[in-house]
MILUM-986127 format. One record per atom (N, C-alpha, C): x, y, z; atom name; residue number from 1. Coordinates in nm, 3 decimals, m for minus. Example, Ala and Ser with C-alpha at 12.3 -4.5 7.8 and 13.67 -1.06 7.14 Angstrom:
2
<atom <1.319 m0.569 0.780> "N" 1>
<atom <1.230 m0.450 0.780> "CA" 1>
<atom <1.320 m0.330 0.780> "C" 1>
<atom <1.285 m0.225 0.708> "N" 2>
<atom <1.367 m0.106 0.714> "CA" 2>
<atom <1.290 0.003 0.787> "C" 2>
***
This chain:
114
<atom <11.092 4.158 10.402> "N" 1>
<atom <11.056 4.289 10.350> "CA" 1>
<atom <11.184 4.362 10.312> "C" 1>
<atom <11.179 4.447 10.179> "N" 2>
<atom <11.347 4.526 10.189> "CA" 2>
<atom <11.290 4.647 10.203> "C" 2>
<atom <11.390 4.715 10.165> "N" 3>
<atom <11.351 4.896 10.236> "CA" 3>
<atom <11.267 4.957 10.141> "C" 3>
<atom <11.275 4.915 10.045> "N" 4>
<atom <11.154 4.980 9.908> "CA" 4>
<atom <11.016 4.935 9.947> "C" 4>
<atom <10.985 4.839 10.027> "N" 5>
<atom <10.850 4.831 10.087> "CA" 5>
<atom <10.813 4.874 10.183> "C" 5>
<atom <10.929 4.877 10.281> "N" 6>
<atom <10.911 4.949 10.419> "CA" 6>
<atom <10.908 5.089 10.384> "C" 6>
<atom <10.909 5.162 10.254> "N" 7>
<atom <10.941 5.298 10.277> "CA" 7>
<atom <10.824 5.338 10.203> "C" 7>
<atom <10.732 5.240 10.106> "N" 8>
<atom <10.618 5.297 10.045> "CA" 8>
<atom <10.512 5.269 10.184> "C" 8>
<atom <10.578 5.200 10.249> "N" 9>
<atom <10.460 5.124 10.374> "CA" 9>
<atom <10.433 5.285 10.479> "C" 9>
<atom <10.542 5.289 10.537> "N" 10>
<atom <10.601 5.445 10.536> "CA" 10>
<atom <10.498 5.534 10.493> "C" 10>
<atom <10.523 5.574 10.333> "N" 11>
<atom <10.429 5.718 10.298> "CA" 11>
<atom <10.260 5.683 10.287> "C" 11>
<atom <10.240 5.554 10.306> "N" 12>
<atom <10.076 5.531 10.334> "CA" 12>
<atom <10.070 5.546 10.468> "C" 12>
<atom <10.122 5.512 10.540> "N" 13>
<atom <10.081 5.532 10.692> "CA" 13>
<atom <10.085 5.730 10.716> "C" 13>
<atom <10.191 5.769 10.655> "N" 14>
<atom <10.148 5.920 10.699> "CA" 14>
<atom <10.015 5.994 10.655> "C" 14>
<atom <9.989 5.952 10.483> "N" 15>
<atom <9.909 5.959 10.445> "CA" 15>
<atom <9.756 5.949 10.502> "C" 15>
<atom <9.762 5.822 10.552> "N" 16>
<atom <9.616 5.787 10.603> "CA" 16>
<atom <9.644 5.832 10.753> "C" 16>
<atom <9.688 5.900 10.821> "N" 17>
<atom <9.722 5.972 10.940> "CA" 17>
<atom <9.679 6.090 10.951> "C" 17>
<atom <9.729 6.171 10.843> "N" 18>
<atom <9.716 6.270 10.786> "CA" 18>
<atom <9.562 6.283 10.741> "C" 18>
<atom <9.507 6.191 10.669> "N" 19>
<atom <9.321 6.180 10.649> "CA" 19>
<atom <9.255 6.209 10.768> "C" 19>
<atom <9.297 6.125 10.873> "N" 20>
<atom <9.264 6.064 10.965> "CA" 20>
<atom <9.281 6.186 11.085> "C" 20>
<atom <9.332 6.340 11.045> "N" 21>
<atom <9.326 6.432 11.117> "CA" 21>
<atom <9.473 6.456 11.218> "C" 21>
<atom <9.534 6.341 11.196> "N" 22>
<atom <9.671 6.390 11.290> "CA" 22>
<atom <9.771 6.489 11.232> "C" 22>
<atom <9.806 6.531 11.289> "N" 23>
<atom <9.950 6.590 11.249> "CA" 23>
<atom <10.083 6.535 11.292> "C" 23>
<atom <10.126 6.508 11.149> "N" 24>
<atom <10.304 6.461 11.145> "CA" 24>
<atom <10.418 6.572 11.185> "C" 24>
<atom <10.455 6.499 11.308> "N" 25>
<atom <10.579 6.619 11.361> "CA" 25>
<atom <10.668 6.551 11.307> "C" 25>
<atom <10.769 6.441 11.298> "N" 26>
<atom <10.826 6.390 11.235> "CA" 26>
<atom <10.821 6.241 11.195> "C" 26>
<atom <10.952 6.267 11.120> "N" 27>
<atom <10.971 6.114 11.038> "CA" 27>
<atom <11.097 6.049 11.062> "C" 27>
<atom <11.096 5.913 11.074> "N" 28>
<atom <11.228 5.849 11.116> "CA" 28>
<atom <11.295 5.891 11.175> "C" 28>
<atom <11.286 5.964 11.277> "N" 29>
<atom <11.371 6.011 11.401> "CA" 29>
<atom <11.473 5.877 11.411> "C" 29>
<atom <11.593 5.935 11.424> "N" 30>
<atom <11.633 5.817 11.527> "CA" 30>
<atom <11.791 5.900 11.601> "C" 30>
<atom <11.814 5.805 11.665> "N" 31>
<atom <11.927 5.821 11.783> "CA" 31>
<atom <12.026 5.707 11.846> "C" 31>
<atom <12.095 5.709 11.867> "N" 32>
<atom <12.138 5.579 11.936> "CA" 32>
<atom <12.076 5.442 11.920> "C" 32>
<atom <11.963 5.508 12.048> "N" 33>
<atom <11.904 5.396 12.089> "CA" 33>
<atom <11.826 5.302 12.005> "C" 33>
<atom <11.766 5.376 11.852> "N" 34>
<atom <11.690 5.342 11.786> "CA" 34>
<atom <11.643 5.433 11.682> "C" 34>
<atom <11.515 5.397 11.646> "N" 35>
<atom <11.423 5.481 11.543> "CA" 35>
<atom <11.263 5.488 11.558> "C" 35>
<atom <11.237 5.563 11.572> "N" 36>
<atom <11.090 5.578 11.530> "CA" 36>
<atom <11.059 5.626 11.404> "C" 36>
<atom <10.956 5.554 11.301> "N" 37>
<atom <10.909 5.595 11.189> "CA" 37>
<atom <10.830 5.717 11.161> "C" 37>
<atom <10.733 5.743 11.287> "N" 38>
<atom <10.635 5.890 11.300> "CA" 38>
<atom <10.605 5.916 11.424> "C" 38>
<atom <10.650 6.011 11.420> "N" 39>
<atom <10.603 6.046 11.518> "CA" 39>
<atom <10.430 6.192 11.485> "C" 39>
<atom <10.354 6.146 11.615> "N" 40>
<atom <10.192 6.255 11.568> "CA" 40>
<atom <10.202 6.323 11.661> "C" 40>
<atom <10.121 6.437 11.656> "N" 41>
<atom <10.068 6.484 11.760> "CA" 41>
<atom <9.879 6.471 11.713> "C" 41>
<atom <9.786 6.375 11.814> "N" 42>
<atom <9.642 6.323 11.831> "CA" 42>
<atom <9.609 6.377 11.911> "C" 42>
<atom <9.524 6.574 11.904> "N" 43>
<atom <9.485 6.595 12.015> "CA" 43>
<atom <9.613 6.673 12.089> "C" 43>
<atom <9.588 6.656 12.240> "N" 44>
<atom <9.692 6.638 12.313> "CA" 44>
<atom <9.787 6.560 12.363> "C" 44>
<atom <9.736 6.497 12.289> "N" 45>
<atom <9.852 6.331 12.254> "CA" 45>
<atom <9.994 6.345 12.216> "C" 45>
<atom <10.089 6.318 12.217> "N" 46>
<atom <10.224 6.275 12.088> "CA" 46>
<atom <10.181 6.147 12.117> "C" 46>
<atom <10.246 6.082 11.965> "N" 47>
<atom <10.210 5.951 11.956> "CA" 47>
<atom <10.321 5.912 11.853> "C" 47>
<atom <10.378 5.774 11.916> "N" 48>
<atom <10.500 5.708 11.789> "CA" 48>
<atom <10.418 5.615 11.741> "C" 48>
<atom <10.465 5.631 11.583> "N" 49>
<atom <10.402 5.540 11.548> "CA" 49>
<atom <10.479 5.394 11.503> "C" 49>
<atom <10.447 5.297 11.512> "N" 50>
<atom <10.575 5.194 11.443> "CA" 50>
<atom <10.491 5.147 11.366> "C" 50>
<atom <10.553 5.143 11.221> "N" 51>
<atom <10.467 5.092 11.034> "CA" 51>
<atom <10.503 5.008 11.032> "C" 51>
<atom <10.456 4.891 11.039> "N" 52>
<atom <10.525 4.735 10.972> "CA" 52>
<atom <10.400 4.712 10.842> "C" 52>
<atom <10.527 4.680 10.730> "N" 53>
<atom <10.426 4.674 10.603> "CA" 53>
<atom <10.452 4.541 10.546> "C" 53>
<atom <10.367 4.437 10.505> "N" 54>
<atom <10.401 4.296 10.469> "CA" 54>
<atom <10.363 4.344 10.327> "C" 54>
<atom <10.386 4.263 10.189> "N" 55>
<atom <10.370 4.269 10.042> "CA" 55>
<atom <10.225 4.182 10.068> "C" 55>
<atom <10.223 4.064 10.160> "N" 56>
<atom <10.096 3.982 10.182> "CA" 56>
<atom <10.080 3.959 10.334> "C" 56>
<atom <9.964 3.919 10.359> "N" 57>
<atom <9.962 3.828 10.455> "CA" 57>
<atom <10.005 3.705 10.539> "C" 57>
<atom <10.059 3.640 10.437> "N" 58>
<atom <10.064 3.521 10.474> "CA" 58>
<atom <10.159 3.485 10.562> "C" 58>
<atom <10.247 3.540 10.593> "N" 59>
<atom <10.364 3.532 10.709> "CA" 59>
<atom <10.312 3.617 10.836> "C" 59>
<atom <10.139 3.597 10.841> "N" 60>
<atom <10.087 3.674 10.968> "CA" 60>
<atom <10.066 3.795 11.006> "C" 60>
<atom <10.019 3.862 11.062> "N" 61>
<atom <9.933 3.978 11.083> "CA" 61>
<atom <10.101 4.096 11.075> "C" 61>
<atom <10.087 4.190 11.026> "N" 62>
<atom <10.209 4.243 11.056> "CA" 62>
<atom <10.261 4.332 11.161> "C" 62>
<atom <10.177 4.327 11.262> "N" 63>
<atom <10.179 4.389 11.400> "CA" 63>
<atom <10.229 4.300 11.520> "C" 63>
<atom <10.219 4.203 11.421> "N" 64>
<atom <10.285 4.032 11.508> "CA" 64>
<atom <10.446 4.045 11.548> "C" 64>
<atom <10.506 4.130 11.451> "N" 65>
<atom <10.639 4.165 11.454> "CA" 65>
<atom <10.680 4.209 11.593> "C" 65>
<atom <10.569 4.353 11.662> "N" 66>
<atom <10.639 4.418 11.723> "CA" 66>
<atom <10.656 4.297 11.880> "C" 66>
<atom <10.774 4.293 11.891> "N" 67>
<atom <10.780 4.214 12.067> "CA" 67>
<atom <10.749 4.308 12.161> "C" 67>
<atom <10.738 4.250 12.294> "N" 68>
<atom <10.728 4.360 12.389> "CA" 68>
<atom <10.888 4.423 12.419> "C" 68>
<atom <11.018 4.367 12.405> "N" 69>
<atom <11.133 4.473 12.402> "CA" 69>
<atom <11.122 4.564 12.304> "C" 69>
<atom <11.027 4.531 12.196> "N" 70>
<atom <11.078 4.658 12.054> "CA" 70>
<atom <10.962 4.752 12.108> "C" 70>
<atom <10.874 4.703 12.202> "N" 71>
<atom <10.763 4.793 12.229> "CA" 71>
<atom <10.775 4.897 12.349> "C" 71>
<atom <10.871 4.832 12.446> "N" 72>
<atom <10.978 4.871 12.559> "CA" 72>
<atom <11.017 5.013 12.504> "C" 72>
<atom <11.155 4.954 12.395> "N" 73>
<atom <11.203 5.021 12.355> "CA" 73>
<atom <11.160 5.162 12.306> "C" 73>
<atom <11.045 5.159 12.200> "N" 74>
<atom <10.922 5.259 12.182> "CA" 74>
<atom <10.915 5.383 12.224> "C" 74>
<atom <10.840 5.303 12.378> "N" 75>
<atom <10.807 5.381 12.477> "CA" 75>
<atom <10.966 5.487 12.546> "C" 75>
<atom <11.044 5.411 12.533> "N" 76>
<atom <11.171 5.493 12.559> "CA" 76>
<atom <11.197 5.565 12.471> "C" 76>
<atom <11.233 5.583 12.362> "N" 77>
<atom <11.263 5.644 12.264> "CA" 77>
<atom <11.184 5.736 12.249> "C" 77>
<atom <11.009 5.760 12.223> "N" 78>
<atom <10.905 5.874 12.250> "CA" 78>
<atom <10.953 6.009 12.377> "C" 78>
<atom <11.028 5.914 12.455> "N" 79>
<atom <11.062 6.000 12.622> "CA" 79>
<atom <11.195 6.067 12.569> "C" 79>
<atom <11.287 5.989 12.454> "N" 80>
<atom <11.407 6.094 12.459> "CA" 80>
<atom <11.343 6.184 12.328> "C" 80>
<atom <11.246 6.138 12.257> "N" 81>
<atom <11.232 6.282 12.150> "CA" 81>
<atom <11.138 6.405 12.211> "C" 81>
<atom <11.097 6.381 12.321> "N" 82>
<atom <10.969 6.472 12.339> "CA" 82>
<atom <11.140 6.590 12.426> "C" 82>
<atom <11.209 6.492 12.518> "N" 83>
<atom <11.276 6.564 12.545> "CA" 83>
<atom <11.365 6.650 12.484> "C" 83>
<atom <11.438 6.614 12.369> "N" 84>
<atom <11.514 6.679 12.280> "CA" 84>
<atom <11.424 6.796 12.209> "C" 84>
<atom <11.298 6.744 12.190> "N" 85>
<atom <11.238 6.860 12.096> "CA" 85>
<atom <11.159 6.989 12.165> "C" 85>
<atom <11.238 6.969 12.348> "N" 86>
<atom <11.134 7.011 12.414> "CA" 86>
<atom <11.024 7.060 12.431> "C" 86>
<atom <10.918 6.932 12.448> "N" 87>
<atom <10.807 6.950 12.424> "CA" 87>
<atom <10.698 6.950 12.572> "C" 87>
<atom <10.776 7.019 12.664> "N" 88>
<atom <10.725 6.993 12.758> "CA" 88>
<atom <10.577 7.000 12.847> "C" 88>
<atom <10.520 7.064 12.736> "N" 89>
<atom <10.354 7.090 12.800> "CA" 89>
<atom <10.276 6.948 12.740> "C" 89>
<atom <10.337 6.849 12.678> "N" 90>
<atom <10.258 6.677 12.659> "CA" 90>
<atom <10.270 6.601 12.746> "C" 90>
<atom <10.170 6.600 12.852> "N" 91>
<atom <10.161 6.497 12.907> "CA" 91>
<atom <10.102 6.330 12.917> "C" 91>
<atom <10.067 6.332 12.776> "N" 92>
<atom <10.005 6.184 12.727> "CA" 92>
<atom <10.043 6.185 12.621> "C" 92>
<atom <10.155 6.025 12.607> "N" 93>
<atom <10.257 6.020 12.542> "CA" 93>
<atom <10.147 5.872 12.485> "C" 93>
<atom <10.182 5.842 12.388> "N" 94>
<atom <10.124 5.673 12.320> "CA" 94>
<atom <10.231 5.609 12.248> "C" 94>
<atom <10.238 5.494 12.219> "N" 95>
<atom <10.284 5.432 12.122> "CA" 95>
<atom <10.159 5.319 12.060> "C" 95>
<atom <10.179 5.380 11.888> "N" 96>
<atom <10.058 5.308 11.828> "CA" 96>
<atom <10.135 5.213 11.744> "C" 96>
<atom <10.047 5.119 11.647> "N" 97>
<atom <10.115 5.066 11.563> "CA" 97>
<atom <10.000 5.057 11.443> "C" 97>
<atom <10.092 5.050 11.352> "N" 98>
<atom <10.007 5.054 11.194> "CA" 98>
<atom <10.060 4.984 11.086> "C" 98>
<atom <9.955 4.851 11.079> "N" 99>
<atom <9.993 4.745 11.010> "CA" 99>
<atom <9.904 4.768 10.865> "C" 99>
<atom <10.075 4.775 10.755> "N" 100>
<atom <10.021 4.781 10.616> "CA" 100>
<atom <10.021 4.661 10.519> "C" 100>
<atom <9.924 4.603 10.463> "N" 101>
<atom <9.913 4.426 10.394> "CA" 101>
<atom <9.903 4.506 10.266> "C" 101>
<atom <10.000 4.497 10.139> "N" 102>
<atom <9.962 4.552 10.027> "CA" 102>
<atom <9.937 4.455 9.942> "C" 102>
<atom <9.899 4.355 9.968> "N" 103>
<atom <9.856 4.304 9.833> "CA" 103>
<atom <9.759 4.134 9.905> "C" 103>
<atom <9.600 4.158 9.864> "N" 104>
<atom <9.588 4.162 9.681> "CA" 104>
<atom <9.581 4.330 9.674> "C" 104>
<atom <9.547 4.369 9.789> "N" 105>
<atom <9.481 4.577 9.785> "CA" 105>
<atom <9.537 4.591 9.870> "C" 105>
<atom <9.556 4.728 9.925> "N" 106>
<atom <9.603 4.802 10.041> "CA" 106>
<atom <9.502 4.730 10.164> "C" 106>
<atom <9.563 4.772 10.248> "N" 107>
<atom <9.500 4.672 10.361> "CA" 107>
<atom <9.556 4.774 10.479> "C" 107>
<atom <9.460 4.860 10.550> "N" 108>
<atom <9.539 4.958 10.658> "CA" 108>
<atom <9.503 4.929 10.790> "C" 108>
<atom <9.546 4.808 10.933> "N" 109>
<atom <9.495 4.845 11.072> "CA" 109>
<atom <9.608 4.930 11.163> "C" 109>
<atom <9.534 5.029 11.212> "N" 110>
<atom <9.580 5.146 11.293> "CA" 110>
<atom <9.495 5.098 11.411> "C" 110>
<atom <9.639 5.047 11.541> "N" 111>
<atom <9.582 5.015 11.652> "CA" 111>
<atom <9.654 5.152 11.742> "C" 111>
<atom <9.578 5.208 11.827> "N" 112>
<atom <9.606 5.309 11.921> "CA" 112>
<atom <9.647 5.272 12.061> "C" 112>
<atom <9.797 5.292 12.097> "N" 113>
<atom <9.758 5.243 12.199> "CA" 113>
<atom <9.803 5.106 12.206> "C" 113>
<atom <9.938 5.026 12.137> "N" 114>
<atom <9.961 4.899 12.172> "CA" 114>
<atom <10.046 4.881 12.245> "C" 114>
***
């Protein structure tokens, strides 16, 4: 994937987030340790989101990507932005993921919660 796909992969996932009733606190946060692509607030939720966008399928589901260290990681990274942005009245934090297949059509699964 180069960054011109990861970044249209990107404005569909806020997009259909955004349909989908969440609100985008930010985008591509990152720090040191890493990056998060979105961060939501679902509810009383915050929620990171991580976008993996394939052009096809065929190199496998694109949620296949995330390992459990990049998912580790995630979960850490959600704990230093809530802190920096002090957000201290969230007490249910998530990490979701949202796998974009663009072609032959858009193709959107939003898992909650991986």
């Amino acid at each position: 994937m180069n960054q011109e796909t990861g970044k249209r992969g990107e404005v569909l996932a806020a997009a259909f987030l955004e349909r989908a009733g969440l609100e985008i606190l930010d985008r591509n946060w990152r720090c040191a340790a890493g990056e998060i692509d979105l961060l939501v607030r679902d509810g009383a939720t915050i929620a990171a989101i991580e976008v993996k966008t394939r052009t096809t399928g065929r190199t496998g589901h694109p949620l296949e990507a995330i390992t459990p260290r990049k998912l580790h990681r995630l979960h850490l990274l959600l704990r230093m932005w809530v802190y920096e942005k002090e957000l201290r009245g969230y007490d249910r934090l998530r990490v979701d993921g949202l796998a974009i297949t663009l072609l032959p059509k858009v193709f959107i699964d939003y898992r909650k919660g991986i």
